[in-house]
C-alpha positions in Angstrom: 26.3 62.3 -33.5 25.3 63.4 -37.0 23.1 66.2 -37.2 21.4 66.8 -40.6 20.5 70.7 -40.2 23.5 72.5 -41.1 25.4 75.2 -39.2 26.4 78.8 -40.4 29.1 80.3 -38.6 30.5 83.8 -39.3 34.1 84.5 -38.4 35.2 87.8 -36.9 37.8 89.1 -34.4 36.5 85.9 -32.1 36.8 83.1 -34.6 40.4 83.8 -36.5 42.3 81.4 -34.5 42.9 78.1 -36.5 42.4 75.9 -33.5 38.9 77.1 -33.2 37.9 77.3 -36.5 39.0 73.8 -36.3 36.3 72.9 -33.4 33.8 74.4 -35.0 34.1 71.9 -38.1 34.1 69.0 -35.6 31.3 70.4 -33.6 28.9 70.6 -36.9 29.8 74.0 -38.7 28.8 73.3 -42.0 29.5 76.7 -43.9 31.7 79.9 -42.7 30.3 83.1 -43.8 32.2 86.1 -44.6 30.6 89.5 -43.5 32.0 92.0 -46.2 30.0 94.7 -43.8 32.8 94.5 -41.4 36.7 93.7 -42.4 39.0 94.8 -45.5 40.4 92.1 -48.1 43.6 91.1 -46.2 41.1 90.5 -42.8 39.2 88.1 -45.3 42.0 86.5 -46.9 43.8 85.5 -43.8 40.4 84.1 -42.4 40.2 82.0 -46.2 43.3 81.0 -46.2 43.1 79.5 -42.6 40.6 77.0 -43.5 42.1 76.6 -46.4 45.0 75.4 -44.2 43.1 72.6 -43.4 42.2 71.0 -46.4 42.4 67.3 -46.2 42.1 67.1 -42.6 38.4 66.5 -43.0 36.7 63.7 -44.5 34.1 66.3 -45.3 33.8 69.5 -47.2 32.9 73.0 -45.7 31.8 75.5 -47.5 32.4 78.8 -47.9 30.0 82.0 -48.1 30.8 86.0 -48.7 28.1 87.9 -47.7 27.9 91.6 -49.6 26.9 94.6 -47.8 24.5 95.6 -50.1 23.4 99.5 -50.1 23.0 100.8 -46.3 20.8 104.1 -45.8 22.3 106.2 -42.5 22.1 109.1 -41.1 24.5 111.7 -41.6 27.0 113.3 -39.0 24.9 114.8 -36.1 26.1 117.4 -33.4 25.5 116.7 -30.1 25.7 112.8 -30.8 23.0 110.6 -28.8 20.9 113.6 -27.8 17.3 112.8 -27.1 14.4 113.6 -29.2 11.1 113.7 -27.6 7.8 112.0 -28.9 5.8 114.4 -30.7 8.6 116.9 -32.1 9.2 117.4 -35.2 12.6 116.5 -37.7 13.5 117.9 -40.6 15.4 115.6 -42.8 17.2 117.3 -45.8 19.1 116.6 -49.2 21.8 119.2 -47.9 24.9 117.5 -46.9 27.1 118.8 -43.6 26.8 118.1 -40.2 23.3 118.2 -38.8 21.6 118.2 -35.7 19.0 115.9 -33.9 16.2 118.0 -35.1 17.7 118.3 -38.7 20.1 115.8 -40.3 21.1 114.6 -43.9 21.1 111.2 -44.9 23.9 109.3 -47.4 21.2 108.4 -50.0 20.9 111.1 -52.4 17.2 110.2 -53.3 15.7 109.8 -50.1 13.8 113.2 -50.3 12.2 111.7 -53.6 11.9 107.8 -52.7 9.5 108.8 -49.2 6.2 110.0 -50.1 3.7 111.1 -47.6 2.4 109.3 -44.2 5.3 106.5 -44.6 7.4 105.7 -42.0 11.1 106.6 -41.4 12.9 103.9 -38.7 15.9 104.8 -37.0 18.6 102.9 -34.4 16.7 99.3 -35.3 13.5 100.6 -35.1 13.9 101.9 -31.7 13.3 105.5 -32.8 10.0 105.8 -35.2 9.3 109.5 -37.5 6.1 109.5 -40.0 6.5 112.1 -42.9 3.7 114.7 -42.5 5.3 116.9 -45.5 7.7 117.4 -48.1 8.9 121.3 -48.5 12.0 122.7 -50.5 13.8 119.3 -50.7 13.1 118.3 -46.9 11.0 115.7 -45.5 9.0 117.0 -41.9 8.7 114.5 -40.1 6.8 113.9 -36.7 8.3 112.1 -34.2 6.4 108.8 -33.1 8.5 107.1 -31.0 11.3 108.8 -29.7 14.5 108.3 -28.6 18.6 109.0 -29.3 19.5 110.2 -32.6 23.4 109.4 -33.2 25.7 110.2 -36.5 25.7 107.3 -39.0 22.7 105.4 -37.3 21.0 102.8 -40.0 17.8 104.1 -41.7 14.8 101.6 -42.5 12.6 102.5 -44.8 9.6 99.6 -44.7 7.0 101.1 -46.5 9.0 102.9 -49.4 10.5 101.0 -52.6 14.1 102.3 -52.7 15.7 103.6 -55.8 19.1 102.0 -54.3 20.6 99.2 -56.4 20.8 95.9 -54.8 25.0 95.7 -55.5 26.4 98.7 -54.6 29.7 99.7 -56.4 32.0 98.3 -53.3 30.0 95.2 -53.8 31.0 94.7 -57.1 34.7 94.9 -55.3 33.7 92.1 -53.5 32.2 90.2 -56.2 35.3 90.0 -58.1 37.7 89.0 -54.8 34.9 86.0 -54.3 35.5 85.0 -57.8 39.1 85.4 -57.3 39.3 83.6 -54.1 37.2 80.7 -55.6 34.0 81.0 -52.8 31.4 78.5 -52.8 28.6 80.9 -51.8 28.0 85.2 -52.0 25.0 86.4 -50.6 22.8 89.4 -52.0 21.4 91.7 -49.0 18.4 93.5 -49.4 16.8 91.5 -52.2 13.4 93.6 -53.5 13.4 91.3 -57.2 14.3 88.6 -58.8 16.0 90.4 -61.6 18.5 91.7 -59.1 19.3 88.2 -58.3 19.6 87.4 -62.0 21.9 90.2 -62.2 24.5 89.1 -60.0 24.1 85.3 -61.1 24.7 86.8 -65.0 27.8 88.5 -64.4 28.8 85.4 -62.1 28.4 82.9 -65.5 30.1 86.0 -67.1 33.2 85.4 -65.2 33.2 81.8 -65.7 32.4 80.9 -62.0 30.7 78.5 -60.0 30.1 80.3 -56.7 25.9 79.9 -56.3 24.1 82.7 -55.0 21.6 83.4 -51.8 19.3 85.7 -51.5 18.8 87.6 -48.3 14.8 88.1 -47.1 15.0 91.2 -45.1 12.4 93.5 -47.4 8.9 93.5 -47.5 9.1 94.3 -51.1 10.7 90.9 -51.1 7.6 89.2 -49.4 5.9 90.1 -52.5 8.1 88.7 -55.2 9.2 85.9 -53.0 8.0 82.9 -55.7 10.4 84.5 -58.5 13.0 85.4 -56.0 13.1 81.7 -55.1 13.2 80.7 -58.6 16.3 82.8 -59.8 18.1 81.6 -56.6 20.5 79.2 -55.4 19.4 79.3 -51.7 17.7 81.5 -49.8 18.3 83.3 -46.3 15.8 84.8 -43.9 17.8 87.5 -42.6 15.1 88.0 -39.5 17.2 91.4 -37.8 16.1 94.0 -40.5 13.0 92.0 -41.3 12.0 92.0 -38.1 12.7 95.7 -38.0 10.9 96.6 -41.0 8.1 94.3 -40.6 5.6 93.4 -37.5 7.8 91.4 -35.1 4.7 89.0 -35.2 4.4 87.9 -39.0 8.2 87.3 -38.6 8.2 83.8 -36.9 4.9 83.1 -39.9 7.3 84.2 -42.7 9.9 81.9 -41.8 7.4 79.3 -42.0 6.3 80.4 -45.4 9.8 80.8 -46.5 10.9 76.9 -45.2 8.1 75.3 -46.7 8.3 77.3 -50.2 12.1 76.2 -50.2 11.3 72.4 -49.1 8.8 72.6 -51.9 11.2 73.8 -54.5 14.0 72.4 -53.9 16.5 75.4 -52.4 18.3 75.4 -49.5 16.9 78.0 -46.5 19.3 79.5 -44.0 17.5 80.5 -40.9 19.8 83.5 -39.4 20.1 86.5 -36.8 20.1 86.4 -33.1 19.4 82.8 -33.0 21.7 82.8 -29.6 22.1 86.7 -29.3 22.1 86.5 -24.9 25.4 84.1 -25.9 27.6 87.0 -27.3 27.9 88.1 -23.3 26.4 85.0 -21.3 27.8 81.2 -21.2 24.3 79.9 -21.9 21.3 80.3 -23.9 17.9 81.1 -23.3 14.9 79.0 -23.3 13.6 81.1 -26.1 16.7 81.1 -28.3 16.8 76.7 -27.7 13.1 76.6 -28.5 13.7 79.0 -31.4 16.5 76.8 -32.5 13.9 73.8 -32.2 11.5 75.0 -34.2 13.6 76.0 -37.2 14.4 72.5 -37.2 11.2 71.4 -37.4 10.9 73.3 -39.8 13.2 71.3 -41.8 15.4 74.5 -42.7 18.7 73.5 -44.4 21.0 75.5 -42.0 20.7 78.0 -38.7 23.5 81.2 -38.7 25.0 82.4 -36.1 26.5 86.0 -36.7 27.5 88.4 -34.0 27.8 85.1 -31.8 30.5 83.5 -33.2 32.3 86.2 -35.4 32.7 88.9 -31.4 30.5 86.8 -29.2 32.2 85.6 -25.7 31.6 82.1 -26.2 32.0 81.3 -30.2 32.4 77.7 -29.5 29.8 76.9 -26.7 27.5 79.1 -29.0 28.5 76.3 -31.6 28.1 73.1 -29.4 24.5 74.8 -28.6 23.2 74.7 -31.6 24.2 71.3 -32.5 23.0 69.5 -29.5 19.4 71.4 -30.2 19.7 70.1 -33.8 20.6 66.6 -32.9 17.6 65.9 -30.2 14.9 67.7 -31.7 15.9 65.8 -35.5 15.6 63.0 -33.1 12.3 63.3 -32.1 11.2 64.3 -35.5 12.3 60.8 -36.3 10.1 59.4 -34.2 7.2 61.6 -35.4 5.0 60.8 -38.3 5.3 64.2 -40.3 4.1 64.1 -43.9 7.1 65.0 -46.6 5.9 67.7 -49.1 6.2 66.8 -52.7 9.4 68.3 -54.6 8.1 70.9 -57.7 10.8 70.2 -60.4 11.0 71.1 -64.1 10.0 68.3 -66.3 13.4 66.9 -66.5 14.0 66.0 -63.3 10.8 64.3 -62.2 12.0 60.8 -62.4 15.0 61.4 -60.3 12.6 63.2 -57.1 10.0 60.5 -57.4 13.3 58.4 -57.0 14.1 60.7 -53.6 11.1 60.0 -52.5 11.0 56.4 -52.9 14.3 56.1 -51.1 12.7 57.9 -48.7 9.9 55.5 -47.9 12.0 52.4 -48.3 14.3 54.0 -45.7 11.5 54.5 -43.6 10.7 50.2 -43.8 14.0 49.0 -43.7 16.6 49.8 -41.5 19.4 51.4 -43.1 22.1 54.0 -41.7 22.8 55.6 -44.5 22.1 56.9 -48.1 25.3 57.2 -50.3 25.0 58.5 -53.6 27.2 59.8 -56.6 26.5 63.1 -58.2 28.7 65.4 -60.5 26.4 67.9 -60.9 24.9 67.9 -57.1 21.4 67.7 -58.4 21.1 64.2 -56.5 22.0 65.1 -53.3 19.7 68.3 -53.7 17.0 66.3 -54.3 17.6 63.6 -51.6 18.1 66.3 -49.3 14.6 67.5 -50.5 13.0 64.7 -49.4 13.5 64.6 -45.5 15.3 61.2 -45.6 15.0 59.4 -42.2 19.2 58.8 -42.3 22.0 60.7 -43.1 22.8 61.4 -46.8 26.2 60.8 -47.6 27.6 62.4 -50.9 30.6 61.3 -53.2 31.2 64.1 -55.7 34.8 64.2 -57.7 34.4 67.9 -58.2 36.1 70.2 -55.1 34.0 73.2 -55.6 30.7 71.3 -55.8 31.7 68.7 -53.1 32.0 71.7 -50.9 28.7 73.8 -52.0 26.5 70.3 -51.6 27.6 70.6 -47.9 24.6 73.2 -47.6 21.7 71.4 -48.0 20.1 69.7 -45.1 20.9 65.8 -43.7 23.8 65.8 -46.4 27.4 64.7 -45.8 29.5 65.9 -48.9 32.6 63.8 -49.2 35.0 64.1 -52.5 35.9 61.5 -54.4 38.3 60.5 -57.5 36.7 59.6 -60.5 35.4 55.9 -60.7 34.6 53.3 -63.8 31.9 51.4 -62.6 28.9 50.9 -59.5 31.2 48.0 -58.2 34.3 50.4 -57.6 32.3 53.1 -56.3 30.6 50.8 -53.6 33.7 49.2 -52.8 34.9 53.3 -52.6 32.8 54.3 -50.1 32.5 51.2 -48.0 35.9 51.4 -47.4 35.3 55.3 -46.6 32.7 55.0 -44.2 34.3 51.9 -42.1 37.1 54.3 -41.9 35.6 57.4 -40.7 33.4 55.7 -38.6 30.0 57.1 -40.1 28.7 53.2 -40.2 29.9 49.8 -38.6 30.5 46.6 -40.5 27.0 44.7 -40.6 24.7 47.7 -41.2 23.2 48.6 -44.5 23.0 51.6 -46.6 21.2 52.7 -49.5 23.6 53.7 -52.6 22.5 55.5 -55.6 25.6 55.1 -57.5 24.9 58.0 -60.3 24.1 57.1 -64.4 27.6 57.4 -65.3 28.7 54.1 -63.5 26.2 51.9 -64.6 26.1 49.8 -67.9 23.3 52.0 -69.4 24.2 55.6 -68.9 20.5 56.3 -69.3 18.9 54.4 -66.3 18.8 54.8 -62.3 19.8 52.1 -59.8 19.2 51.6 -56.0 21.3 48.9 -54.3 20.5 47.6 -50.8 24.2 47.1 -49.5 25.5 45.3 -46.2 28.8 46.9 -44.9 31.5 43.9 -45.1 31.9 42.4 -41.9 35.8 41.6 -42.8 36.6 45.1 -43.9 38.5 47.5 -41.3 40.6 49.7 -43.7 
């Protein structure tokens, strides 16, 4: 079964053997993510050079995706750890370092007293523990306790309705940066995106160093709910990290921003990564629950491009099943979208590529009359397959791209199949190419037709587009 919704999985302690790294790749995984928050450079590079390992043994690319910490706001050391505070008492939170205690602690951001103003809230331990600033005094913040509950040394600190004066990349991220470039990843993602400039930043000094690697931004800010048009823009791809924005935000608006988020990506043309605790009861349990499946259902409805699983694959009990889970959701609910009438939004492009996503869209609706397995298509620059991806084509979208790097970052977006390729002379080797490739891997049987967009380069006039209506050869086996 070919699934078109792509599948995130984060290695970890669970997911280092090559074996399994190997079943996730035949089971769907799409993309292996990299958590810089956890793990040193030799714990990364071993995981890297595993599935580097296994180049070649896939017809298909998999990509590759470093995800930076970005800066991280906790509480400082705190004598007796885990004590209980009450509802109703008040904290003191102070600028002076050493070890605190439950009623009075530091923090590691240095401009927190300054950053908080009045009345805004202060969440602690996920949003389980809840303090609302009543004053500042003497480089302290008072706070009154509005939800209570255990206060423990280094606990995370969300800030929802204060604009931090963090940067996005953190000095250690910058670290990270340069091993990504150095290690030749496909993807890095930014946490804790507020603007698009911060985005820009890290794409600039990317193109500074000469590389390729495409960047995601994280959603996990309100601040970024505001921006989120520009943010789009100045990305590569987009992620809604759901845990800290569903701790910094209503847990209700969360499922509505996702939405938003999907349809704003669809519209533009970006890949969107649907992630965190998408199967979180399958970290300790064998089996899903019927909210996590329908969850998983309706991200696919959504048309996102990809669903992450973190915790569940990288520690989880069950990395694999977790795998197989999300897969066999994918592949029946795409089914039944295929048997739905659901209107396909129009693609926003600049100017220059207008013709080419009125092309995807006609492809689209001549896939929908005729029946056709597959969409093949040539692209250098992967702007074909974005755009074919864009367009919610009925089959599966099969890529040729004679770059490695690309081939493998064209593997993100949604219903695409990213296969490399050498570089061809004309339309009639490149169909005869990928005929022989598909019969081979079994993605299509002899007598079935496919779509092929061949790519400019291999047609007689550079300058114009051509889509061929092509039966598999029944005498062709190899």
């Amino acid at each position: 079964m070919i699934t078109k919704t792509g599948i995130v999985a984060t290695l970890g302690p669970a997911s280092s053997d090559q074996n399994l790294i190997r079943q996730f790749i035949e089971n769907g995984v799409t993309t292996f993510r990299l958590n810089f928050s956890h793990g040193d450079e030799s714990t990364h590079e071993a995981l890297l050079n595993t599935i580097r390992k296994m180049d070649g043994e896939f017809p298909h690319a998999v990509a590759l995706m470093g995800d930076l910490c970005g800066p991280k706001i906790r509480t400082g050391l705190i004598e007796p750890d885990g004590a209980l505070v009450q509802e109703g008492v008040q904290i003191i939170i102070t600028g002076e370092e050493g070890i605190g205690t439950p009623a009075r602690f530091s923090t590691n951001h240095p401009n927190l007293i300054e950053d908080v103003q009045m009345d805004q809230r202060i969440l602690l331990n996920e949003g389980n523990l809840v303090l609302r600033v009543e004053q500042k005094e003497g480089g302290h913040l008072l706070c009154r306790v509005v939800i209570g509950g255990p206060v423990h040394s280094r606990n995370g600190i969300n800030l929802p309705d204060t604009e931090v004066s963090l940067p996005a990349i953190t000095p250690r991220d910058w670290q990270w940066v340069a091993w990504a470039v150095e290690h030749e990843l496909d993807y890095l993602a930014l946490s804790f995106v507020q603007r698009a400039e911060e985005v820009l930043q890290l794409r600039q000094h990317i193109q500074e160093k000469d590389s390729p690697i495409k960047v995601v931004a994280k959603i996990e800010k309100p601040k970024a709910i505001d921006n989120i048009e520009a943010i789009i823009h100045a990305s590569d791809a987009i992620m809604v990290a759901r845990g800290d924005l569903g701790v910094e935000m209503p847990a209700a608006e969360v499922p509505l921003i996702q939405k938003t988020l999907t349809n704003l990506c669809r519209r533009y043309g970006k890949p969107v990564i649907v992630a965190t605790q998408v199967l979180q009861s399958m970290i300790e349990h064998p089996s899903p629950t019927r909210a996590e499946v329908s969850d998983i259902a309706n991200a696919v409805m959504d048309y996102t491009d990809a669903v992450m699983l973190s915790g569940e694959t990288a520690m989880g009990k069950y990395p694999l099943p977790a795998v197989r889970v999300i897969r066999e959701v994918c592949g029946k609910t795409e089914t039944y979208q295929e048997a739905t009438s659901i209107p396909r939004p129009q693609i926003e492009t600049d100017s220059s590529l207008h013709e080419l996503s009125v092309i995807a869209r006609s492809v689209a609706h001549m896939v929908d009359e005729i029946e056709c397995v597959l969409v093949v298509i040539g692209t250098k620059t992967g702007t074909t397959a974005r755009l074919m991806s864009k367009a919610r084509i009925r089959a599966p979208i099969l890529s040729f791209c004679p770059g490695e790097r690309m081939n493998r970052q064209i593997s993100m977006h949604y219903g695409v199949i990213s296969a490399q390729c050498p570089l061809l002379k004309d339309i009639n080797e490149f169909v005869a190419f990928a005929e022989a490739t598909i019969l081979r891997h079994g993605w299509a049987k002899a007598g079935q037709q496919i779509v092929v967009l061949p790519g400019r380069d291999l047609l007689p006039k550079k300058t114009s587009h051509a889509i061929v209506l092509h039966t598999l050869s029944l005498s062709r086996s190899d």
